[in-house]
KOLVEXTI-609085 format. One line per 5 residues: number of its first residue (from 1); their letters; for each residue x negated, y, z of N, C-alpha, C. Coordinates in pm, whole numbers, plus 50000, padded with zeros to 5 digits. Atoms other than C-alpha are relative to their C-alpha. Layout:
<pts>
NUM> a> X:Y:Z:X:Y:Z:X:Y:Z | ...
</pts>
This chain:
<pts>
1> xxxxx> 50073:49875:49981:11019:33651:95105:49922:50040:49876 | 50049:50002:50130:10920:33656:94742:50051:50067:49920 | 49948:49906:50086:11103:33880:94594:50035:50139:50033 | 50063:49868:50033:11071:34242:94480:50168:50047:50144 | 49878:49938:49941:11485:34275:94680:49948:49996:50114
6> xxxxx> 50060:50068:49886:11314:34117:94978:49902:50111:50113 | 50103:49910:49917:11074:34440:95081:50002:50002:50154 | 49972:49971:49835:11214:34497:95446:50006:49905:50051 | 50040:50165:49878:11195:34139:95537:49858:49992:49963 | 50110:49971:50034:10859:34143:95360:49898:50073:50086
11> xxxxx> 50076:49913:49865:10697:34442:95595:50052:50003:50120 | 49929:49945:49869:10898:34453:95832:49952:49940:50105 | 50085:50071:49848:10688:34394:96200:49873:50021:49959 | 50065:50037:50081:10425:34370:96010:49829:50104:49978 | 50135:49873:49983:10020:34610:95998:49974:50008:49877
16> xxxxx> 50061:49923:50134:09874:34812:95753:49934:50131:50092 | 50128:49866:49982:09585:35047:95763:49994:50057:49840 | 49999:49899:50093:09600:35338:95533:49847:50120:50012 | 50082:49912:49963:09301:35535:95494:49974:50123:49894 | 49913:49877:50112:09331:35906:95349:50110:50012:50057
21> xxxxx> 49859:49976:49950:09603:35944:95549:50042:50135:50025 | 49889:49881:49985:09639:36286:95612:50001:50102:49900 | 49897:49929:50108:09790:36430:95288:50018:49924:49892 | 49994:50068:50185:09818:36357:94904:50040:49846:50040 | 49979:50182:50062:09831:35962:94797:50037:49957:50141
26> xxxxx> 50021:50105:49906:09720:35842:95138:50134:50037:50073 | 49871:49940:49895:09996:36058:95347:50156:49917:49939 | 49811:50060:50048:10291:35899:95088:50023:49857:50015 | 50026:50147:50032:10142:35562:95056:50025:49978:50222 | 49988:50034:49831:10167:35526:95513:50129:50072:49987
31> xxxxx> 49865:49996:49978:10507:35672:95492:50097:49915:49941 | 49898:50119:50086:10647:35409:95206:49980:49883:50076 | 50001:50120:49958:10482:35160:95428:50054:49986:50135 | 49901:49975:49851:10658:35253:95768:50136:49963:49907 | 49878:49997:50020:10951:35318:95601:50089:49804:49915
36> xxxxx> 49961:50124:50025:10962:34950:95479:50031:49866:50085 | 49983:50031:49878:10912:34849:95803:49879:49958:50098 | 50151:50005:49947:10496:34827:95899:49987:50069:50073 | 50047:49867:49923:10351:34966:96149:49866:50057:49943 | 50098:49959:50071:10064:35169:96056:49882:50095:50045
41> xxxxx> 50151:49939:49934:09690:35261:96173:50004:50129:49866 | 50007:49889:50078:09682:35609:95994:49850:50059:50020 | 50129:49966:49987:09277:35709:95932:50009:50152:49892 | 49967:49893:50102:09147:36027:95781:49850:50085:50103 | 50040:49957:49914:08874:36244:95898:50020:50175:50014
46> xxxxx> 49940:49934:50002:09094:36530:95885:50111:49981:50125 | 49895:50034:49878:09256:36507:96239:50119:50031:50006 | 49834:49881:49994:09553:36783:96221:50053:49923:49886 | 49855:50055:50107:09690:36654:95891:50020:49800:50022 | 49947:50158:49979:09645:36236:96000:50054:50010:50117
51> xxxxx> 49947:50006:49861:09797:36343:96337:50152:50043:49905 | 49881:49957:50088:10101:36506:96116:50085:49928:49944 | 49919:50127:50037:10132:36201:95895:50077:49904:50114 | 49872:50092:49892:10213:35994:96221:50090:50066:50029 | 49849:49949:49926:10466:36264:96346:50090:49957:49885
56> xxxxx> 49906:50016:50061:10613:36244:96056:50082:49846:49990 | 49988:50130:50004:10622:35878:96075:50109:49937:50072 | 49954:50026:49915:10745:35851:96389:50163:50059:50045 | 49871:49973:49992:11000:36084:96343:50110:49955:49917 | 49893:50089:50091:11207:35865:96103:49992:49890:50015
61> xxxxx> 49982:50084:49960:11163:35631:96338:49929:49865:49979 | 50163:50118:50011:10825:35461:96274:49945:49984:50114 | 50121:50002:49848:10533:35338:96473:49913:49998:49875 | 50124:49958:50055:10201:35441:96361:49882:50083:50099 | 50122:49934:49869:09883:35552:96537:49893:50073:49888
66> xxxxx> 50134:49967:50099:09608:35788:96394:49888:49986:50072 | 50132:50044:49926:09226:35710:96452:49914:50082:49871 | 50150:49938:50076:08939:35954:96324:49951:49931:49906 | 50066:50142:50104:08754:35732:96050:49947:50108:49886 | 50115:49959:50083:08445:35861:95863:49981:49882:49931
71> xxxxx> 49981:50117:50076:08517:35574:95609:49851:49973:49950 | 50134:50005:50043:08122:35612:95527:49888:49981:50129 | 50058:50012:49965:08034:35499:95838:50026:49871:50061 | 50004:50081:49920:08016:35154:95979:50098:50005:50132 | 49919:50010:49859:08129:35189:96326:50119:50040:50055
76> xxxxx> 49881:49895:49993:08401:35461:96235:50107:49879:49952 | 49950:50097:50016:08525:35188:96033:50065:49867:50056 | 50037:50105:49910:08480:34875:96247:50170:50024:50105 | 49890:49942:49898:08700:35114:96520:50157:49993:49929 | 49822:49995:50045:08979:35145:96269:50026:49821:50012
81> xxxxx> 49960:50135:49996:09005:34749:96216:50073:49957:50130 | 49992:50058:49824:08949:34681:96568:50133:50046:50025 | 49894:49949:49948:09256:34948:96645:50116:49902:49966 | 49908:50005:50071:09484:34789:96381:50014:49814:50088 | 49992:50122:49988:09387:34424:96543:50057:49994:50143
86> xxxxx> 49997:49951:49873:09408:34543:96926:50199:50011:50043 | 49880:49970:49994:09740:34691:96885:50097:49947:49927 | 49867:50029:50059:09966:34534:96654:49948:49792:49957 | 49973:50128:50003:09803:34160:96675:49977:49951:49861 | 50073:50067:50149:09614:34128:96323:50027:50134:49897
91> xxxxx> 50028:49922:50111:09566:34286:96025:50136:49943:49836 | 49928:50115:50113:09875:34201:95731:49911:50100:49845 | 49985:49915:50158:09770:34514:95441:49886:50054:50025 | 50121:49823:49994:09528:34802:95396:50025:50046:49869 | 50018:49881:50147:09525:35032:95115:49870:50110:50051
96> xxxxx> 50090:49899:49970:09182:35239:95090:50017:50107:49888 | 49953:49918:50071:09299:35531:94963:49869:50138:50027 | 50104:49875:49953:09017:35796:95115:49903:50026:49887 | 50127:49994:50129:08789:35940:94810:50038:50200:50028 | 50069:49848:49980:08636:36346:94763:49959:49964:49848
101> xxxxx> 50040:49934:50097:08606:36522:94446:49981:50140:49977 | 50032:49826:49949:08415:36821:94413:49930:50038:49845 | 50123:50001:50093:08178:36807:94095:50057:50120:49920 | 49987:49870:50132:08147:37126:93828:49867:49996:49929 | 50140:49965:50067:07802:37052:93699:49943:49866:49910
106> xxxxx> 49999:50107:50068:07669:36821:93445:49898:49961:50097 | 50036:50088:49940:07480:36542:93560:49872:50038:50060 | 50130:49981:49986:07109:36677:93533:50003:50144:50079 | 50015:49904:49928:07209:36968:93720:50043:49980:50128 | 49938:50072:49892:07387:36764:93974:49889:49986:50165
111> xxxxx> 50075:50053:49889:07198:36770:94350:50009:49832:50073 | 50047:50114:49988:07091:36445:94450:50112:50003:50168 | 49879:50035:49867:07293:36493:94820:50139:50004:49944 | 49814:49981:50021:07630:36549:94623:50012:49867:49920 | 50004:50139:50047:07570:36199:94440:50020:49954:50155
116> xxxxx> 49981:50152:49852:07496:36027:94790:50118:50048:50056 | 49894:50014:49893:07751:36223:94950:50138:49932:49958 | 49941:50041:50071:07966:36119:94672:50087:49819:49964 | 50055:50186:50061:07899:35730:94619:50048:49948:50162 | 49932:50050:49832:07946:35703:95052:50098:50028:49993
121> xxxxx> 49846:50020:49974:08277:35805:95062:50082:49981:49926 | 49931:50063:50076:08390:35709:94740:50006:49827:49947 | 50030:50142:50054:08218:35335:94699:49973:49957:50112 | 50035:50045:49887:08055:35291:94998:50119:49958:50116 | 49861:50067:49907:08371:35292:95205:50075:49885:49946
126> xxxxx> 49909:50162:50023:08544:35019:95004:49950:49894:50026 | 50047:50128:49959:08294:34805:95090:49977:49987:50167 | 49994:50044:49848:08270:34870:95437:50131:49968:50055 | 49875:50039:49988:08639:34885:95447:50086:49858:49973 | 49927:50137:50051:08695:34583:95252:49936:49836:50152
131> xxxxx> 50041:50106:49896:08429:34403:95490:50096:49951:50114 | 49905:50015:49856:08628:34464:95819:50102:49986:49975 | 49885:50020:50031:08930:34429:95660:50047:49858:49964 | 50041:50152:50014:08854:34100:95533:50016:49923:50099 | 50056:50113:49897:08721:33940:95816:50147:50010:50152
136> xxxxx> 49889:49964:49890:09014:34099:96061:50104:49914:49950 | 49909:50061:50087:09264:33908:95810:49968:49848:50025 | 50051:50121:49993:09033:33605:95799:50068:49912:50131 | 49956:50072:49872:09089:33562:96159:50115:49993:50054 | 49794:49986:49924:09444:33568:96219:50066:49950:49887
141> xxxxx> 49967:50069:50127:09510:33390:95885:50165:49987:49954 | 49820:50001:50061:09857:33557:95812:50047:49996:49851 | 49942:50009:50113:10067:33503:95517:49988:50136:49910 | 49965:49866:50115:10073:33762:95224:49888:50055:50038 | 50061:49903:49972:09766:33945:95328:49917:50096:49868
146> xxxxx> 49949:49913:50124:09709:34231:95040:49865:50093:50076 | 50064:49911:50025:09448:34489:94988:50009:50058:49864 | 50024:49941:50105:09435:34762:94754:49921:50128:50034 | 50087:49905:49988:09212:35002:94683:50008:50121:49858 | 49891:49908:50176:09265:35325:94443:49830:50030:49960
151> xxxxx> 50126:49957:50101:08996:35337:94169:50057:50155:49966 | 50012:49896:50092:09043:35607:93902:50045:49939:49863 | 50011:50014:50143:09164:35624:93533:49841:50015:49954 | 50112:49980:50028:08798:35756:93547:49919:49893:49992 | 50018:50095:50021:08730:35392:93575:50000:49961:49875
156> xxxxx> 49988:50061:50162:08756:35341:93216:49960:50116:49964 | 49967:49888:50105:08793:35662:93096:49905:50134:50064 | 50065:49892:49954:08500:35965:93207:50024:50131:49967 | 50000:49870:50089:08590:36292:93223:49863:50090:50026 | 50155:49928:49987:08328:36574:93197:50001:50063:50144
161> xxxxx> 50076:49924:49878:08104:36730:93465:50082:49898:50132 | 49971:50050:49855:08227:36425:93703:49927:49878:49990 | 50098:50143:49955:07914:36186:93685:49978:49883:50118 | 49970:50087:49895:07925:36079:94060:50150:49953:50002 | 49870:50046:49946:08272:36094:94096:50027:49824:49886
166> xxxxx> 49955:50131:50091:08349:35841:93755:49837:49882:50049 | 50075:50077:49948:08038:35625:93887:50046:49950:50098 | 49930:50043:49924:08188:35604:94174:50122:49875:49996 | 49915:50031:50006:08522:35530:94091:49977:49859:49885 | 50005:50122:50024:08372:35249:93855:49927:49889:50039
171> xxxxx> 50015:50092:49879:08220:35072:94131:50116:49904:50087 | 49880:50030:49878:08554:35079:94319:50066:49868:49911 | 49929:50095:50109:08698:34885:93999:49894:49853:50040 | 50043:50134:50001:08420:34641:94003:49986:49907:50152 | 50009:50034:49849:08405:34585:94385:50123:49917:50019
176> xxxxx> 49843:50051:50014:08780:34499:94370:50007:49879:49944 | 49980:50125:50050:08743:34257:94102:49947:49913:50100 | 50099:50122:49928:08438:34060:94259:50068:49965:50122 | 49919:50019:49861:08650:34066:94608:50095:49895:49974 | 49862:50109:50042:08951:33923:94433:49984:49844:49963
181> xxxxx> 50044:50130:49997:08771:33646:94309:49949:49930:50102 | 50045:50096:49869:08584:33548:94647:50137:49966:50099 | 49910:50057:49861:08906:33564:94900:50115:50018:49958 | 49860:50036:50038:09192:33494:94651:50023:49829:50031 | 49936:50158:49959:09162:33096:94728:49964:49976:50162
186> xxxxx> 50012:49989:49854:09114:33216:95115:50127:50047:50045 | 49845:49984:49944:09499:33366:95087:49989:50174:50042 | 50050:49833:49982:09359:33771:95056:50036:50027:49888 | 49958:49986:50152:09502:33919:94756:49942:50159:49987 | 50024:49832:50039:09304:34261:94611:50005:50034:49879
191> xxxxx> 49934:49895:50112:09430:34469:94380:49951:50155:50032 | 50040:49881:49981:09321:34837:94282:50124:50074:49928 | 49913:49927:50102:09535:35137:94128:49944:50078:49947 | 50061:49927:50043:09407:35345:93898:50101:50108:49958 | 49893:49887:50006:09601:35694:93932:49970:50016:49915
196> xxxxx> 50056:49946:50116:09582:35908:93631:50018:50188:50077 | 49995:49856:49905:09669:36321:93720:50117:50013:50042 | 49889:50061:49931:09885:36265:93991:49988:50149:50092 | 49978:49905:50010:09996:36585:94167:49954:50029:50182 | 50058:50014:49806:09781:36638:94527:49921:50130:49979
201> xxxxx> 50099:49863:49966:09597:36936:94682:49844:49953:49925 | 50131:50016:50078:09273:36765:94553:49973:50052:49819 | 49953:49940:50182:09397:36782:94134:49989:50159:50001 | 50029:49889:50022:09480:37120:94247:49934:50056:50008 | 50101:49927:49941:09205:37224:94405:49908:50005:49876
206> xxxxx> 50109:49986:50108:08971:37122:94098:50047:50067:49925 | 49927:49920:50101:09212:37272:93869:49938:50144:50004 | 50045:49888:49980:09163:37606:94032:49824:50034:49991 | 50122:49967:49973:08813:37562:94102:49921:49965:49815 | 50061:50024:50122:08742:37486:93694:50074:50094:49886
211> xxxxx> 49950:49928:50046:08961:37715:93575:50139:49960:49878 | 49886:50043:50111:09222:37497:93382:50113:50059:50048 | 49812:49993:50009:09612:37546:93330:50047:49889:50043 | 49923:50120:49937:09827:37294:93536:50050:49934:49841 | 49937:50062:50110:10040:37303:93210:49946:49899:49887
216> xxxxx> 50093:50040:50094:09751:37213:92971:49947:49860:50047 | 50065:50097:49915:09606:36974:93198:50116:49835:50033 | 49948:50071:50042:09891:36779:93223:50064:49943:49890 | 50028:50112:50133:09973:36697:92854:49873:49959:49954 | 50059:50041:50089:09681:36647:92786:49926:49849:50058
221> xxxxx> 50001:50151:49903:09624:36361:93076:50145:49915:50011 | 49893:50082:49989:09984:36239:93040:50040:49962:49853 | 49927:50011:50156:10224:36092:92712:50115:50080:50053 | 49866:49906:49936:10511:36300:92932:49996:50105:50023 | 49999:49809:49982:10373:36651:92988:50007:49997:50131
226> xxxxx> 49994:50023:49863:10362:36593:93369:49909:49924:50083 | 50048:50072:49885:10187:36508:93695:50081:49898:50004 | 49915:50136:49945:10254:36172:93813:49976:50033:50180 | 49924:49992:49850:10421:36189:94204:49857:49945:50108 | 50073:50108:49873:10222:36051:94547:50102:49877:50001
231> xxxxx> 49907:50121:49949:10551:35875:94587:49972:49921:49875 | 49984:50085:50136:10474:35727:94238:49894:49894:50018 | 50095:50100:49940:10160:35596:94369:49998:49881:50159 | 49989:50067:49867:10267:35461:94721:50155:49935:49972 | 49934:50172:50044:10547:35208:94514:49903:50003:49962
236> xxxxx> 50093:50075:50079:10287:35092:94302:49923:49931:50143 | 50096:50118:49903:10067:34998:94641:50115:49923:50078 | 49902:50061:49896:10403:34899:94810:50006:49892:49945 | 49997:50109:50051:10436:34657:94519:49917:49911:50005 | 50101:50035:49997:10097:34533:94487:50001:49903:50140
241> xxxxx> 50049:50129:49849:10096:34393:94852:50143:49966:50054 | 49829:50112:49950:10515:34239:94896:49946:49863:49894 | 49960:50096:50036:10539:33925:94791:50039:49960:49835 | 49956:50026:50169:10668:34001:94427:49877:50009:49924 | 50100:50003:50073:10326:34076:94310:49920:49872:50081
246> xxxxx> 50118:50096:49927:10191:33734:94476:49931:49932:49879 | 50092:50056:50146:10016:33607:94113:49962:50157:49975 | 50048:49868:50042:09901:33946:94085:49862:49996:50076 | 50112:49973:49907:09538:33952:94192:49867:50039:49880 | 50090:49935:50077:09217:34160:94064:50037:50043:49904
251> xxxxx> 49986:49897:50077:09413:34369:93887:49978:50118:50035 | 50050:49876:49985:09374:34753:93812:50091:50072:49934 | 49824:49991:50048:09749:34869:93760:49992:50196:50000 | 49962:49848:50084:09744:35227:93555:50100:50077:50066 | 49892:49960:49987:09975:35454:93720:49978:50162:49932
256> xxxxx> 50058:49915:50053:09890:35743:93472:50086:50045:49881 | 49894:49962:50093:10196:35814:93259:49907:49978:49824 | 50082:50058:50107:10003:35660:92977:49909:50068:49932 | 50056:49955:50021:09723:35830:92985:49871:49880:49925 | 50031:50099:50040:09524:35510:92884:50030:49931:49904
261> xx> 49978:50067:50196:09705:35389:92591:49951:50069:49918 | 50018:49962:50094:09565:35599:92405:49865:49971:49883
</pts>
């Protein structure tokens, strides 16, 4: 079950909780993981589009369930675990994919609620997520068990007028590491991805709302002149948690058309 050919014996039967599930990253990343053969707790606190992702799920002959989840709150959280443990008999994956970007203002002009609201659902959830996710894993002590969580290129790399957001997103990086080191010799493997400008209603939305050019915007974040895919990001987490990446742990795997080498 160790190898990259191996995927569908790999997931197959098998749980994952996706959170962000209903559109962009999170919506592709819970369909690569059905389609491999997981079933899949679909969160989001966007009801209509994480109710959507499961149809779609289901209609190519998945199983998947969606559950409300205010990833910034304890108990919303807690409920998703619980669901994923309830119904399918443990916890094998998660990917926390759920994050909000809104920012247009430099830092000192920045309101103090758009930081907190910022920092809760972009940092704060990985740690509540990682908690219950953890401990749901702990107790049912299955093989391969995999977390990833999606930082940011902004993790390294800050762009302007996004102070909370790249704060954020270099929390998520360091949260990840420190994780990887406590419950990699417990048989928990976490790994993060750090997208680069990957092609979702969110990218667009700032785009429009800052006034850039798609065209511009992508050479000047890519070495290819192009968005990078959802589906480009949901292999990268498919890899991250099979079996072929099992020496792979506390990494922070670039998927950013080499926006970073530079």
């Amino acid at each position: 079950m160790s190898h990259l050919g191996d995927l569908d014996q790999w997931f197959h039967g098998r749980s994952a909780i996706v959170t962000g599930g209903a559109g962009g990253m999170g919506r592709a990343i819970a369909l690569a993981f059905s389609a491999a053969g997981s079933r899949v707790i679909v969160s989001d606190v966007a009801e209509a589009g994480g109710q959507e992702t499961v149809d779609l799920i289901t209609a190519a002959g998945g199983e998947a369930q969606f559950i409300r989840t205010d990833v910034s709150q304890d108990a919303d959280v807690r409920a998703m675990v619980d669901l994923a443990v309830t119904s399918y008999g443990g916890l094998d994956f998660a990917v926390n994919a759920a994050a909000i970007e809104f920012e247009v203002d430099y830092l000192a002009d920045l309101a103090e609620s758009d930081w907190d609201r910022m920092i809760a659902v972009n940092l704060k959830s990985v740690f509540l997520c990682m908690k219950h996710e953890i401990n749901a894993m702990l107790a049912t002590d299955r093989e391969g068990a995999a977390i990833v969580n999606i930082a940011s290129t902004n993790s390294y790399r800050p762009q302007a007028h996004q102070s909370a957001y790249t704060a954020s997103k270099f929390g998520v990086l360091g949260v990840t590491k420190s994780a990887a080191v406590d419950y990699a010799p417990r048989g928990i493997r976490i790994n993060a991805i750090c997208p680069g400008s990957i092609d979702t209603p969110m990218l667009r939305g700032a785009m429009e709302k800052r006034g850039r050019d798609p065209q511009e915007v992508a050479s000047r974040l890519s070495l290819i002149g192009r968005f990078g895919t959802v589906d480009e990001i949901a292999a990268a987490a498919l890899w991250l948690c099979s079996g072929a990446a099992g020496f792979t742990i506390g990494h922070a795997l670039a998927v950013d058309g080499g926006y970073l080498s530079r």
